[in-house]
N, C-alpha and C positions, 0 to 999 in steps of 0.2 A: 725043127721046132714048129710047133701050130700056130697060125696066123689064125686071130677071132676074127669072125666075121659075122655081122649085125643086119638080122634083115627083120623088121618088124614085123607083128601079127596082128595090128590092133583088125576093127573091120574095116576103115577107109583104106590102108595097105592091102588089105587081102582083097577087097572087092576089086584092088587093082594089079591083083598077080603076084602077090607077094610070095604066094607059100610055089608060084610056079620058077618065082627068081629063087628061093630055096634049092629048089631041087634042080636046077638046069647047074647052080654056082656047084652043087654037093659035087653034082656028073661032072662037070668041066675040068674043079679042083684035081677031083682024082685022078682023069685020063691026063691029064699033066704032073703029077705026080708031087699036088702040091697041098700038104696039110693044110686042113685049115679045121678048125674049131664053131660050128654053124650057131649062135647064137638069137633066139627068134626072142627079142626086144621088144619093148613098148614102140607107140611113136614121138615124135621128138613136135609133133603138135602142129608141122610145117607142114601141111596137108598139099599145099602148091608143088610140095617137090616130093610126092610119096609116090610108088615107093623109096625111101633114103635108104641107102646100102650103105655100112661104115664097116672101114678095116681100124684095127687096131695096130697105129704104130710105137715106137719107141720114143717117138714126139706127141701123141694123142690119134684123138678118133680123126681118119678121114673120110670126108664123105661124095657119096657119088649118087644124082638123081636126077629128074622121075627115071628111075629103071625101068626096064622093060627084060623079062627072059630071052627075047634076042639080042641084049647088048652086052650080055656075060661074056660070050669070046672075046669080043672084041677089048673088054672092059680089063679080062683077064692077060690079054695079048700085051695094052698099055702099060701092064705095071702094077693094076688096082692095087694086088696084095702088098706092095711096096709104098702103098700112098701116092703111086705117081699122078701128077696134074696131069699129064697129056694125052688126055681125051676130055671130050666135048661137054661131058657130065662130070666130069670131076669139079668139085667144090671148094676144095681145101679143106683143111681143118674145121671140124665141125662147131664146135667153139664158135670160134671166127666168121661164122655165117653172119651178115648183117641184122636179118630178121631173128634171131637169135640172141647175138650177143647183146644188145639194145634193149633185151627185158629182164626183169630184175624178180626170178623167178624163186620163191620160196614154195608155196604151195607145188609146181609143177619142177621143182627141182631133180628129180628123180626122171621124170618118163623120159624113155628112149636111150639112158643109160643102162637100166638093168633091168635082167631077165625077169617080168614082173612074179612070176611063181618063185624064184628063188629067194628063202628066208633069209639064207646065206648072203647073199647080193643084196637085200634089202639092210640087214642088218650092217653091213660093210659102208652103206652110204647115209647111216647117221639113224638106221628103223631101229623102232622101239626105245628110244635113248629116251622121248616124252612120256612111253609109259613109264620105265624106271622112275623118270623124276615123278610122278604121278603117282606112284605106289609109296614113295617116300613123305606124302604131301597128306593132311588130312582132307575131307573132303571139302573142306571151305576153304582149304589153303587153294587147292585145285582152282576152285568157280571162280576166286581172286584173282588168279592168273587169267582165267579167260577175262573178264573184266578188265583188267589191266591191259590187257592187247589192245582195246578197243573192238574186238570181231563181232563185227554185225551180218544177220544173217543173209545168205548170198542167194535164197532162191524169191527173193524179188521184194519182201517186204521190210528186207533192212533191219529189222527189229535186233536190239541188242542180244546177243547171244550166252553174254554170263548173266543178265537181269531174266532170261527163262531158263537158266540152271539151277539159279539161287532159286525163283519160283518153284521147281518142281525138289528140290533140295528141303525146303521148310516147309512142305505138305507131307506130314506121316501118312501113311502106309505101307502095307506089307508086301505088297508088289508094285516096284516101279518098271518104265521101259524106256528105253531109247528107241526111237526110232526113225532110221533116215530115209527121206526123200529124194529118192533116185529114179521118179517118175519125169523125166527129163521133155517133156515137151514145147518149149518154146521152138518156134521157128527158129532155123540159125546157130542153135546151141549144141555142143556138143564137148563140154569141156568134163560134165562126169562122166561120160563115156570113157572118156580118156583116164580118167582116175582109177573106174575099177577095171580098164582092160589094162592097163599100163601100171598101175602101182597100188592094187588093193591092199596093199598090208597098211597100207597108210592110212585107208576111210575104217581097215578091221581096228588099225590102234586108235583113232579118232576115236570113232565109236567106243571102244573099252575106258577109254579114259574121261568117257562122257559118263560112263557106267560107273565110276568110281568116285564121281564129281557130286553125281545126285544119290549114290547107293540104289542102284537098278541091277539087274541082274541079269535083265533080258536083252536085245535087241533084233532089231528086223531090219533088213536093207528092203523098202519097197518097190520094188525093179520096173522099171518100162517093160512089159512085153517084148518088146519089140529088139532086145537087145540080148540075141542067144549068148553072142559070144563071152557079153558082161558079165552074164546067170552062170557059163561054165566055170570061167575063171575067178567068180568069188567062190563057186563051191568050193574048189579046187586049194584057194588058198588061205579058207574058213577052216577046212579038213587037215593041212599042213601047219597052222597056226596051233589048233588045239592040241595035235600030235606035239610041237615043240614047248608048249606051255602057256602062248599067246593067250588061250583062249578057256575057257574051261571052267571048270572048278577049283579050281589052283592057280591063280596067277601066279606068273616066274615064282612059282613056290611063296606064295605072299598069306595062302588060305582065305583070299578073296576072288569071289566069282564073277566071270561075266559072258554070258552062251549067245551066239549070233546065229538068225539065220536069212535065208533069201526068200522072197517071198515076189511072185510075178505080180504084178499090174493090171489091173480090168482093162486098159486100151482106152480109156477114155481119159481125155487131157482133165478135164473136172479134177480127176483122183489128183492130181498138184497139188489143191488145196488141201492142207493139210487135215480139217475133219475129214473133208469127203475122203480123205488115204485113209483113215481110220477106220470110217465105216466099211471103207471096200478092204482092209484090214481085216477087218472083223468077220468075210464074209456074206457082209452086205452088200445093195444096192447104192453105187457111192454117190450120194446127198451130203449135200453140206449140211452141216452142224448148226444151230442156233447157239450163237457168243453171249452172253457168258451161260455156262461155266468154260472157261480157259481148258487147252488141252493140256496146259503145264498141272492143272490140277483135278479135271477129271478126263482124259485122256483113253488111251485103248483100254477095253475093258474096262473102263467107268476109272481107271490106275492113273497117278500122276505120269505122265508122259513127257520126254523131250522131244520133239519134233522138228529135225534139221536136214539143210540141205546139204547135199554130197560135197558139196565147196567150203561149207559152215563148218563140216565135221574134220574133212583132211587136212583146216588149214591148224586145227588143235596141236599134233605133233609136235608143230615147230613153234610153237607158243610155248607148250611144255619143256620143249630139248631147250628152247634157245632164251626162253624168257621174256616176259611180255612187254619191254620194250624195244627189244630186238623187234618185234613185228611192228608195235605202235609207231616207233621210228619213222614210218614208211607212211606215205598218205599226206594226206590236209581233212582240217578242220574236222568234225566227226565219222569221216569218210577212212580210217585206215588199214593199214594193212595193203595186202595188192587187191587185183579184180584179175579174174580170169574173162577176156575179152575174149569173142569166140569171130571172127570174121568171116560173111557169106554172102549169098548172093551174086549177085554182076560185079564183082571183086579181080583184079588181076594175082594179089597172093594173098588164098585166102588161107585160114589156121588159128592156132592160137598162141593170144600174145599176152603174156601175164605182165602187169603192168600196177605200178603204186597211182595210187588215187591222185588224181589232177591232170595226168595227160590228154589233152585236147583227142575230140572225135578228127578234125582234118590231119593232129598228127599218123590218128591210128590208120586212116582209111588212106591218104595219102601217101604217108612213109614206108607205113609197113604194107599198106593191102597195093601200092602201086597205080591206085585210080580203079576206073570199073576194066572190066576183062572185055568187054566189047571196044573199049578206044571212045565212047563217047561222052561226053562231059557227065559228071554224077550230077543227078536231080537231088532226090532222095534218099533217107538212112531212117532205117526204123528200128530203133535202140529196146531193146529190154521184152521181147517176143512181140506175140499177137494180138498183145493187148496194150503195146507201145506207140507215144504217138511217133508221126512223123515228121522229120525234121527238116528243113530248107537249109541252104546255104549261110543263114545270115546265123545260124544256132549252132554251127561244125567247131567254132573255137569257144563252145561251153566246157566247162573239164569236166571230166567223169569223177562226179562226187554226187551223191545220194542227195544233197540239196539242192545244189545248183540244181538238176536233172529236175527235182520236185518244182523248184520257184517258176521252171515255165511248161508248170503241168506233164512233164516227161518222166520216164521212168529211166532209172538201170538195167530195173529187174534182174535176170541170169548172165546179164553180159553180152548177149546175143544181141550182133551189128550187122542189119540186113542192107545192102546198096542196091540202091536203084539210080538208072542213067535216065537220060532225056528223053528216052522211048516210051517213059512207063505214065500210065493213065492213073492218075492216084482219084478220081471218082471211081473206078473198080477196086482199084486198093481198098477203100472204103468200103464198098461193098461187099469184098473178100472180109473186113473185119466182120462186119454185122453176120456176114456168114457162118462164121465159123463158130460165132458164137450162139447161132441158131441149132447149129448141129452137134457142139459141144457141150448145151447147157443141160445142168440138173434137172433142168426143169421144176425146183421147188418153188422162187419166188414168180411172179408176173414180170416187174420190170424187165428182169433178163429174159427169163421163155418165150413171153410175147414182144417184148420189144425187140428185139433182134429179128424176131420173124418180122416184124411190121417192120422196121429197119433196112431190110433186104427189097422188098415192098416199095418202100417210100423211093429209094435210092433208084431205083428201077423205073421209077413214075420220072422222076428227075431225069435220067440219061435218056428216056424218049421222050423229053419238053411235054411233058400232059402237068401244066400248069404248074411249072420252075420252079416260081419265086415262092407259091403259097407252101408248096413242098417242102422247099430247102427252109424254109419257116418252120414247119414240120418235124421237119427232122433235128433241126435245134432244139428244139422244145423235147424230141422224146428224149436224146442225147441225157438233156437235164436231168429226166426222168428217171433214166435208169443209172446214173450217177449216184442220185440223192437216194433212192427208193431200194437198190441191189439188195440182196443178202450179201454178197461176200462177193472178190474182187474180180469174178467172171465176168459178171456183170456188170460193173460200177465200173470198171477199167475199158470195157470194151469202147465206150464211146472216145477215149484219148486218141484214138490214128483216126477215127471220124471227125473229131473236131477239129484235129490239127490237119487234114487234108481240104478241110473246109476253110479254115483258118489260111494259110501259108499257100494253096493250090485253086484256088476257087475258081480259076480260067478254066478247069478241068471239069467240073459242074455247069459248064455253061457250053459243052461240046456233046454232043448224044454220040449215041453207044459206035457210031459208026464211024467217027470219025470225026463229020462235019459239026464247022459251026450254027444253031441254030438264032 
């Protein structure tokens, strides 16, 4: 009889040899003369231990990892195919992993169980069961339900996710769209990645039943550049969905429509924001938008649009399959549902850990991440990307809830938890913010174009002491400026990890660039 064996394909497995532990396990298996069944899996999010190889036994998955294609004999010599422990990488049951079993995973229940191309497999672990209930549902029955969950949206601005359904729902016209936000660039982040390389049926039925919710017809996944293997595998399984009924002009036989397709990214982090996606949507140069008019009501091509992020969309399924207080359940105070936390940086296990709203940052970075990967005490955490402030010791037992995070000026954002140890210079930190926001901005408004460049400037005058204190004055005051003055949250966000590096690190502002104190 065939023994499965599990070696995943996302990119961080394959950048580490994954598809060469494929083909060493295939050679091995055979010249020993030992069936096995090669199954190329999502990943299971445990990035510290990838590649993770799992056999399938008559007790469950066992796992063995970081693999390496030279530890196949040996791995094969121990027993692997038997589940046996006795070797060095054997894990036990994969279940039972601590970092693992410790999170309460609804959105990422699926990756690194099944083959993520197989409809078949998808459908076996509970896929599409939210569309059914969906096509059963009118469409305000739908929007109710998201409402009822509580799901707010997950790519930084929290905004309630069924109050811009209903929005674009009670705007007549004759073309609406969906469209999601797969432009993934926060520092640190990488948890849609993992959505559509590991379980795109999930953001296709997401998407569909967002389709059904506001009567759209259309949708677009607007993709990073930067993520081939993402772009292969949604075509792949946008093209297998419509073939089986997912997708189409026929839903599961319903004679309601709904067409997807993948559309790459300009490379510029701006396109996040949701006008600027639109514009570079459209075609264009991606400029942010002038608010109002709302994108829920004049949106792509001038059309009422939903505009959601990859996290916003796949966690719909299991609202619809399971019902909206099945998800609400989970959380504190307007925060529910889970968060997909993404752990990086100077981390000793870093990955991801999906988690219900309230778990302490010292739980995340300590329990699960194991402290920093260098051995030396953590300084700082910079929560919710590069336009997050950062945070000191005395703010690691704040819970990760959308308020808390707000009341002392911090974000969530995408979940993205960057660590830094006692090594790190948080006045360039700073300076790395005003950077990036130099080289990423629209450039439509002043406060951001210019302030950032003069920002980078100021900070610079500062780390070589050319007159400190009037500076770092300076620099307060433009902070202000481009807070209060932004167009939209490139800008107005950049200065939170400059103030709170100012703020929480100020010994650091008082050291020049070389080191000494002056």
């Amino acid at each position: 009889m065939s023994i499965r064996v599990f070696v995943p394909r996302d990119t961080t497995a394959l950048a580490l040899g994954a598809d060469a532990i494929a083909n060493r396990l295939a050679r091995e298996a055979a010249a020993r003369g030992e069936p096995i069944t090669l199954v190329r899996n999502g990943s299971r999010g445990l990035a510290w231990l990838e590649p993770l190889v799992e056999v399938e036994t008559p007790t469950g998955r066992f796992a063995y990892g970081p693999v390496t294609s030279a530890d196949i004999p040996a791995l094969l010599e121990s027993g692997m195919l038997e589940g046996s422990v006795n070797h060095s990488l054997a894990l036990g049951p994969t279940e039972d992993i601590d970092y693992l079993a410790r999170q309460q995973r609804l959105t990422f229940a699926r990756i690194g169980i099944t083959d993520p191309l197989s409809i078949d497999d998808y459908r076996a672990h509970s896929g599409f069961v939210g569309l059914e209930a969906a096509l059963a549902l009118e469409p305000q029955g739908i929007v109710e339900e998201v409402k009822a969950s509580g799901l707010r949206g997950r790519g930084g601005a929290a905004f309630p996710t069924g109050i811009k359904w209903q929005t674009v729902l009670d705007t007549p016209a004759d073309q609406k769209y969906i469209v999601c936000n797969a432009d993934e660039g926060d520092s640190g982040t990488f948890a849609d990645r993992l959505v559509m390389e590991c379980d795109p049926y999930m953001l296709i039925e997401g998407m569909t039943i967002a389709g059904l919710a506001v009567k759209a017809t259309q949708g677009y996944i607007y993709l990073r550049s930067e993520y081939p293997l993402a772009k292969e595998i949604l075509d792949e399984a946008i093209a297998r969905a419509e073939q089986a009924g997912f997708l189409g002009e026929n839903l599961c036989g319903s004679g309601r429509a709904f067409h997807l397709e993948v559309r790459l990214g300009a490379g510029a982090y701006i396109c996040g924001e949701e006008t600027s996606l639109l514009e570079s949507l459209e075609g264009k140069r991606g400029l942010v938008r002038f608010k109002p008019p709302l994108p829920a009501i004049e949106g792509l091509f001038g059309r009422p649009t939903v505009v959601n992020n990859v996290l916003s969309l796949a966690a719909v399924p299991f609202i619809l399959a399971e019902g909206a207080e099945a998800y609400a359940s989970h959380g504190m105070g307007r925060s529910r549902g889970t968060l997909a936390l993404q752990l990086a940086g100077n981390v000793q296990r870093g990955g991801l850990i999906e988690l219900a709203f309230g778990t302490t940052l010292r739980t995340l970075m300590e329990e699960f991440g194991g402290g920093t990967l260098s051995g030396k005490p953590l300084r700082a955490v910079q929560v919710g990307g590069p336009l997050g402030a950062y945070l000191p010791e005395a703010q690691w037992d704040l819970p990760l809830d959308y308020e808390a995070f707000a009341a002392e000026s911090a974000v969530l954002g995408h979940g993205g938890v960057v660590m830094f140890d006692e090594s790190v210079d948080m006045a360039e930190q700073a300076r790395f913010s005003m950077e990036f926001c130099k080289v990423e901005s629209c450039g439509k408004c002043t406060p951001c174009r210019i302030g950032s460049t003069r920002g980078v400037e100021v900070i610079d005058r500062i780390r070589a002491n050319h007159n400190r204190e009037d500076n770092l004055a300076l620099l307060h005051d433009l902070c202000e400026t481009m807070v209060d003055g932004s167009l939209c949250a490139m800008g107005g966000m950049t200065p939170f990890p400059v103030q709170s590096a100012l703020k929480y690190f100020p010994d650091d502002f008082q050291r020049a660039a070389n080191g000494d104190r002056s």
